[in-house]
C-alpha positions in Angstrom: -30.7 -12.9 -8.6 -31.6 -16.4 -10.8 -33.0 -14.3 -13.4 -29.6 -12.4 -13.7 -27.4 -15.5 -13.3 -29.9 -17.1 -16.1 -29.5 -13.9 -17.8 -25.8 -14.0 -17.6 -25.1 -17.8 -18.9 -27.4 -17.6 -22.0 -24.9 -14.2 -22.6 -21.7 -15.8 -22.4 -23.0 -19.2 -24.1 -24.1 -17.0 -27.4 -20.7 -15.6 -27.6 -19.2 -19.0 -26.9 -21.4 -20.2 -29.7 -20.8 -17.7 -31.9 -17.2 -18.3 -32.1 -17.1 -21.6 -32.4 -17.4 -22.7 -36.1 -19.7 -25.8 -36.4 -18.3 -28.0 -38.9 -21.4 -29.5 -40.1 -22.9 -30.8 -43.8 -26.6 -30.1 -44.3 -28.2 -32.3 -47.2 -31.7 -32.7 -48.3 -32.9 -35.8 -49.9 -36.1 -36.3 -51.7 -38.7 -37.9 -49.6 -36.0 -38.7 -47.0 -35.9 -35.9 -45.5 -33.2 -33.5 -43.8 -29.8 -34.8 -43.1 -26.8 -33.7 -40.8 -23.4 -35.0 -41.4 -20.0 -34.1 -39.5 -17.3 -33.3 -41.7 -15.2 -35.4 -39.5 -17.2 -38.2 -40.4 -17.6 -39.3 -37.0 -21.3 -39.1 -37.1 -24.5 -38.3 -39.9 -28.6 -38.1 -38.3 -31.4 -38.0 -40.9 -34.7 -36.2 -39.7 -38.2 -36.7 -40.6 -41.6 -36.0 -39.2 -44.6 -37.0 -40.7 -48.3 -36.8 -40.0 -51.9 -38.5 -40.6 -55.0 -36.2 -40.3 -58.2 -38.4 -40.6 -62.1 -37.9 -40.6 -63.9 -41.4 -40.8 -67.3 -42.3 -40.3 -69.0 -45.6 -40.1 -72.7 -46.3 -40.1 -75.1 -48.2 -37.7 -75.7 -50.8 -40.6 -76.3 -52.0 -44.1 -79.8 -50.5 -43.3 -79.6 -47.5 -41.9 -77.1 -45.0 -43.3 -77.3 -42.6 -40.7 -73.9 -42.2 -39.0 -73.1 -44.4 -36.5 -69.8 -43.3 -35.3 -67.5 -40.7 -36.1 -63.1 -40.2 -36.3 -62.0 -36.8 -36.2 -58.2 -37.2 -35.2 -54.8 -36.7 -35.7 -54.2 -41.0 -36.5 -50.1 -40.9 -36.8 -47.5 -38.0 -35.5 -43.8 -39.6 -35.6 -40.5 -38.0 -35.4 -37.8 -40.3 -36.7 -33.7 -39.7 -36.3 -31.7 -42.6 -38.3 -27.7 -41.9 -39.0 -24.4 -43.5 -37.7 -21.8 -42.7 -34.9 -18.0 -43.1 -34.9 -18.5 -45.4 -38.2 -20.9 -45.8 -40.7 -21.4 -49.7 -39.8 -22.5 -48.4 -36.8 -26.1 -47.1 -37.1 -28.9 -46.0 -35.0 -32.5 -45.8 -36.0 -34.8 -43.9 -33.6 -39.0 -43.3 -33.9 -41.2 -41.6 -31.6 -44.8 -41.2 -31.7 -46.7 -38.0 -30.1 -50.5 -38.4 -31.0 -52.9 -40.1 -28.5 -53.9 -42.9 -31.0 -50.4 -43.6 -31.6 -49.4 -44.8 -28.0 -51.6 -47.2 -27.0 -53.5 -45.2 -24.1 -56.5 -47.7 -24.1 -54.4 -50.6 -24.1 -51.8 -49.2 -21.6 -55.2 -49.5 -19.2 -55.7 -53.0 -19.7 -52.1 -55.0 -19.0 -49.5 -54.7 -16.2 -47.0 -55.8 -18.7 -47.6 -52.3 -20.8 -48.0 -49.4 -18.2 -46.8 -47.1 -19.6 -48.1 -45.0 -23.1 -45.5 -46.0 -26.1 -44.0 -43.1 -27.5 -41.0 -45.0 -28.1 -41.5 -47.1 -30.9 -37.9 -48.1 -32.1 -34.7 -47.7 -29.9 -32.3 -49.4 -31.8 -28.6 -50.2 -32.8 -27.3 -51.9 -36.1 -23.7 -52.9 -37.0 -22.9 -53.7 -40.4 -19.6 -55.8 -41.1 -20.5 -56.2 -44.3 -22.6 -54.8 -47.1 -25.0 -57.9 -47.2 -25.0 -58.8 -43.3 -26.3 -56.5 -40.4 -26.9 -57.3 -36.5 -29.4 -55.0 -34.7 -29.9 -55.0 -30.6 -32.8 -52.7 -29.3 -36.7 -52.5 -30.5 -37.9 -52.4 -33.3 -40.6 -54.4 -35.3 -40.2 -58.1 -35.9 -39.0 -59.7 -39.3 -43.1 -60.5 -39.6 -45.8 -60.6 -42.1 -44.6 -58.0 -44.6 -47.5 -55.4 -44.2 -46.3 -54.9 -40.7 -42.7 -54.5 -41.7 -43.7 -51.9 -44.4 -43.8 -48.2 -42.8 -47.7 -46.9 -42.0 -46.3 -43.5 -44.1 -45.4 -46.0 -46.7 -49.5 -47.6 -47.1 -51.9 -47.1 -49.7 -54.8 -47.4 -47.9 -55.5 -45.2 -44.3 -54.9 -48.1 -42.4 -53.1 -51.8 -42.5 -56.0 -54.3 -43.0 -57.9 -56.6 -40.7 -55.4 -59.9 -41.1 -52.7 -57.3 -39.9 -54.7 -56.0 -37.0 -56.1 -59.5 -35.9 -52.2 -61.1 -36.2 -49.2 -59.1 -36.6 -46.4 -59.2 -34.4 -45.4 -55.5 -34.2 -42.4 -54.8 -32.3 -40.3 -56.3 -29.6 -36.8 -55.9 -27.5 -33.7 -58.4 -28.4 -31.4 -59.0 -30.8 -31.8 -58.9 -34.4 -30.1 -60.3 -37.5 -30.5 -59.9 -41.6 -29.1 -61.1 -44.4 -30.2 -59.7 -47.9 -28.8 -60.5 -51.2 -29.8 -59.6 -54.6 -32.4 -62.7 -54.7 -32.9 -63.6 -51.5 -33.5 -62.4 -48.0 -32.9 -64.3 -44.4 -33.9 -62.3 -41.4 -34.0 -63.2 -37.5 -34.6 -62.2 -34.5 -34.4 -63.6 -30.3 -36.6 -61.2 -28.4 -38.2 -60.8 -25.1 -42.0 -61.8 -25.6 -43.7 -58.8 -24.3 -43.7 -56.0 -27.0 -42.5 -52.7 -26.6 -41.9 -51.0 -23.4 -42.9 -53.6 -21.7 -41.8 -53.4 -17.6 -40.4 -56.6 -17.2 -40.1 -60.0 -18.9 -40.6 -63.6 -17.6 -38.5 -66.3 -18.6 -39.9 -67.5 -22.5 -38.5 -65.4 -25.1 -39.4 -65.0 -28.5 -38.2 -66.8 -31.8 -38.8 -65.0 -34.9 -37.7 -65.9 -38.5 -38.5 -64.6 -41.7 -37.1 -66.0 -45.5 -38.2 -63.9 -49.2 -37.1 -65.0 -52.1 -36.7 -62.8 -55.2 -36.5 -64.5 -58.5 -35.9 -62.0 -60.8 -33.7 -59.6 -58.5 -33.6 -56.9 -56.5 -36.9 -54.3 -56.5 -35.9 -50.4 -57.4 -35.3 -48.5 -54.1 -36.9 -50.8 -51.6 -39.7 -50.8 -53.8 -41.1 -54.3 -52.1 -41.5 -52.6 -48.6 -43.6 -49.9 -50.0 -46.9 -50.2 -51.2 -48.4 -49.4 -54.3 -46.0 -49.5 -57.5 -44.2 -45.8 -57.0 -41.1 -46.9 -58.6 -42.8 -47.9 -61.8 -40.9 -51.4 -61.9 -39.7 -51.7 -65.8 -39.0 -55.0 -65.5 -41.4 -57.8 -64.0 -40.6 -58.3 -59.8 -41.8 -60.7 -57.5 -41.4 -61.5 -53.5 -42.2 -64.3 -52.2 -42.2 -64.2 -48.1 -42.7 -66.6 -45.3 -42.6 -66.0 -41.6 -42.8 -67.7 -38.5 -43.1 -66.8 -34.9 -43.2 -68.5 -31.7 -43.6 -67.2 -28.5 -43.2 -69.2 -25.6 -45.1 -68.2 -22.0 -47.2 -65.4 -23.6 -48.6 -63.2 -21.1 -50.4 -60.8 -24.1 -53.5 -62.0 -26.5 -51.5 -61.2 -28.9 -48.2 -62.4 -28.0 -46.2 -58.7 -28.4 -49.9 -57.1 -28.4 -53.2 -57.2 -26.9 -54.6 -57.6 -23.0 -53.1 -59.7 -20.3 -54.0 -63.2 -20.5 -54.7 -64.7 -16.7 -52.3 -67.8 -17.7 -49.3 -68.0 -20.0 -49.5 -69.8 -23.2 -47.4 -70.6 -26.0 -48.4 -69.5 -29.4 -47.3 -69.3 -33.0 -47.6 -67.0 -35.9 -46.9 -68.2 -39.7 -47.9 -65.8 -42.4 -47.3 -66.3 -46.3 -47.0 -63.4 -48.6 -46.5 -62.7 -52.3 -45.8 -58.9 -54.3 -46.2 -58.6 -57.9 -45.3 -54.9 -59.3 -44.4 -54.2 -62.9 -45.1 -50.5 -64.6 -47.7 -49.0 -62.2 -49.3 -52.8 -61.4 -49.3 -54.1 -57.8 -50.4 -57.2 -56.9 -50.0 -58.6 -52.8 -51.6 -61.3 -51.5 -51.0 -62.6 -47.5 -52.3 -65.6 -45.6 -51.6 -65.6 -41.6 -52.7 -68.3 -39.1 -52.2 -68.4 -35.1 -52.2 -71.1 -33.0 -52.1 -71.2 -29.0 -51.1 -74.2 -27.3 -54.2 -72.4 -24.8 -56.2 -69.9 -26.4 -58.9 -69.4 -23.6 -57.4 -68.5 -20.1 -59.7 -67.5 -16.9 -59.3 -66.9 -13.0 -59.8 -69.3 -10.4 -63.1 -69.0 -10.3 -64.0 -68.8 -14.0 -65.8 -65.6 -13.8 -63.5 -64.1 -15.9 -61.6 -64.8 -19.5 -59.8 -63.6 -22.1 -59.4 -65.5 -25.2 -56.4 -65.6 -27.8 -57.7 -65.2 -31.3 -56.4 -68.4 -33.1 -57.6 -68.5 -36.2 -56.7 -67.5 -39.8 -56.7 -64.8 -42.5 -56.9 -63.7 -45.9 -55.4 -60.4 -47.7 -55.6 -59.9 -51.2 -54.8 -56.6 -52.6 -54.5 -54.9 -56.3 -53.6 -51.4 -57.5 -52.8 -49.7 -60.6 -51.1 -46.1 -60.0 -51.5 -43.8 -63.1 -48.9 -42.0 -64.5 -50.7 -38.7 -63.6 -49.8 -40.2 -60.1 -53.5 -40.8 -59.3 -54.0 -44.9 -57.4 -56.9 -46.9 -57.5 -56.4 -50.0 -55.5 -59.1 -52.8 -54.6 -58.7 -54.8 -50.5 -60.3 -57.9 -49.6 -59.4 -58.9 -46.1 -60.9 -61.8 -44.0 -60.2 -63.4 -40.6 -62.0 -66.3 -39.2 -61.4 -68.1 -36.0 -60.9 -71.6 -34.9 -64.0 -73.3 -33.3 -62.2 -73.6 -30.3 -62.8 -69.7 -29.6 -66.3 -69.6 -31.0 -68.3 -73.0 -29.9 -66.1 -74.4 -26.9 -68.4 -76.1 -25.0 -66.8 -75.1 -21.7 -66.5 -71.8 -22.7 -70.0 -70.5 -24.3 -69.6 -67.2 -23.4 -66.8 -66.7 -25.7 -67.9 -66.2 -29.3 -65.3 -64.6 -31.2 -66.6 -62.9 -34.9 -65.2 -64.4 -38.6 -65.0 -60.4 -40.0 -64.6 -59.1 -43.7 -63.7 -55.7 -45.0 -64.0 -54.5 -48.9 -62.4 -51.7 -50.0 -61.6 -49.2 -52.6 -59.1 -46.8 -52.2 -58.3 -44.0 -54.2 -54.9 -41.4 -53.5 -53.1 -38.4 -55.4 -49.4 -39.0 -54.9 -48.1 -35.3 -54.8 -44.3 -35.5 -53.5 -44.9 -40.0 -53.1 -45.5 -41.2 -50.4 -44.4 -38.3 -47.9 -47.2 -36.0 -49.5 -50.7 -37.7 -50.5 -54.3 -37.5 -50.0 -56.3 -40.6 -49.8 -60.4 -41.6 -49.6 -61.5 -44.8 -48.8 -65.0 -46.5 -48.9 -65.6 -50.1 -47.0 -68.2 -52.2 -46.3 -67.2 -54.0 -42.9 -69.8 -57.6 -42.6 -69.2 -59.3 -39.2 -70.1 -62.8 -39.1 -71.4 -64.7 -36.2 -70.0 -68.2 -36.8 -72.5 -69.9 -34.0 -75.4 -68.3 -34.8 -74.7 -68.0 -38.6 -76.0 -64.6 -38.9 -74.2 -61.9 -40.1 -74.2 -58.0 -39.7 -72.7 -54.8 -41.9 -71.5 -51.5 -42.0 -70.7 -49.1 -44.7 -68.0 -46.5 -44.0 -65.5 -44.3 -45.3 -62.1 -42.2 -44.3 -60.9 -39.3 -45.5 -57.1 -38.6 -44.9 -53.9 -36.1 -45.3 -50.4 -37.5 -44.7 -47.7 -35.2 -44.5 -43.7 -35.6 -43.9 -40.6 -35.2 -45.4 
């Protein structure tokens, strides 16, 4: 009898359907993928997927070439739905991530805060009054360090670099707030401390603000948050950013990121950046320091820590994309942390690493940044600050991305 009552509703909902006009507009945009708009105008969504197939190896060391470890894994699967309801100042941006790598199963294992595997990535609302001016409440990422705030589709090498990794502020919950003109940019934002999804949230929030100035104007189509110089700048542009962060009663080693800490700490994030792009050239440079008011917490008994990375690093990257659409782009990255986390005398078993990556990078741009193939070789050197010896690894990744 459910089978025929099943049976019986899909029946009369095709007919239903199939006299009902659907007053929709279907547009296709390049590398922005598929877009839905009501010809009432009461509501638009854009779709996009993309995805990162990656095989990586490292090896045991400098020495020995022999393979050490192995990635054979689907790195990125998102789904993303952006587009406005009832007005077009009021916008929605939506991102949802599928591939084990991409939810933070490991780290879901470690922290109380985070129990959960992130699929969601952003859940968010904007409204627009004006053309300059835009309020946001939801999650999303943080007005941070400007490698962070570009899109992973949107990188030129496989992966965001060490100094990102080490000190980034990804995403959060709260309230947001920008303010872009044509030479300079003032963003915001008063959020809950714990990252996304987190279960709950004690009562020190998060205070993040971010300034860029733009001296000669404007970049070509969001040119500055995308890396590599696709837009062929014919004029000379620079962006120079600065950000600051502080987190007060941080439960997370990384404030939004990272393991529980066993006490709550205060900490701050300031990162410097600078872009340079002009006719194929790219030039970005970042500096990012953290400081924790208590950057090694333990149990009662002192059995136990876990230490906050305070410290600083170094990113310098340069690229020069031909007009055959073939890159070539050089990475230095380098983080080193405060003595306090690598020869506190209270604490000797904590000895955290200074680390260094160099890398070349070579892609073939085939429909931008939606559609490209990119190899990477690195040489990884891990520096024990205490002992002053250091250790190295070669390495190299291999990668598809694919969207639209």
């Amino acid at each position: 009898m459910k089978y025929l009552l099943l049976l019986t509703g899909l029946v009369i909902g095709s007919s239903l359907f199939s006299q009902k006009k659907i007053d929709l507009s279907i547009l296709t945009k390049p590398q922005k993928g598929i877009e839905f708009v009501g010809k009432d105008s009461l509501f638009s969504m854009r779709l996009q997927f993309r995805m990162q197939n990656r095989a990586a190896f490292l090896t045991r060391d400098d020495k020995d070439f022999s393979a050490g470890s192995y990635e054979f894994r689907v790195r990125r699967l998102r789904l993303k739905l952006e587009g406005f309801v009832y007005s077009p100042k009021l916008t929605y941006k939506i991102q949802l991530a599928f591939s084990r790598g991409d939810m933070d199963w490991d780290m879901t294992q470690e922290s109380q805060v985070n129990t959960s595997v992130n699929i969601v990535r952003d859940a968010v609302v904007y409204y627009e009054p004006w053309k300059d001016l835009k309020f946001g409440f939801g999650q999303t990422k943080l007005p941070g360090n400007r490698q962070r705030v570009v899109s992973s589709g949107d990188q030129q090498f496989a992966d965001r670099s060490i100094v990102n990794a080490t000190f980034n502020m990804d995403r959060d919950f709260g309230f947001f707030g920008a303010y872009r003109r044509n030479y300079f940019a003032v963003l915001g934002s008063v959020t809950s401390g714990e990252g996304r999804n987190s279960s709950g949230s004690n009562s020190g929030l998060s205070y993040t603000g971010r300034i860029e100035a733009l001296p000669f104007g404007a970049f070509a189509d969001k040119n500055d948050y995308q890396e590599g110089d696709l837009a062929r700048e014919q004029k000379p542009k620079l962006s120079i950013g600065a950000s600051y962060n502080f987190n007060d009663d941080a439960v997370r080693a990384g404030g939004q990121l990272g393991r529980d800490l066993f006490a709550k700490t205060d900490m701050e994030t300031f990162s410097l950046d600078l872009l340079f792009k002009y006719k194929g050239f790219a030039l970005y440079s970042e500096f990012m320091q953290r400081n924790c008011s208590n950057p090694i917490t333990y149990t009662s008994d002192t059995l136990s820590v876990q230490p906050v990375f305070t410290g600083y690093g170094f990113l310098q990257q340069v690229s020069y994309l031909f007009k055959s659409n073939w890159e070539i782009a050089l990475r230095y990255a380098e983080v080193t942390p405060f003595s306090s986390v690598y020869n506190n005398p209270d604490f000797t078993s904590v000895n955290l690493k200074k680390n260094q990556e160099f890398q070349l990078g070579v892609t073939r741009y085939l429909y931008g940044h939606r559609v490209k193939v990119q190899g990477n070789l690195l040489y990884q050197l891990t520096g024990d600050l205490r002992a002053k010896t250091d250790a190295g690894k070669f390495g190299a990744i291999f990668q598809i991305e694919l969207g639209i």
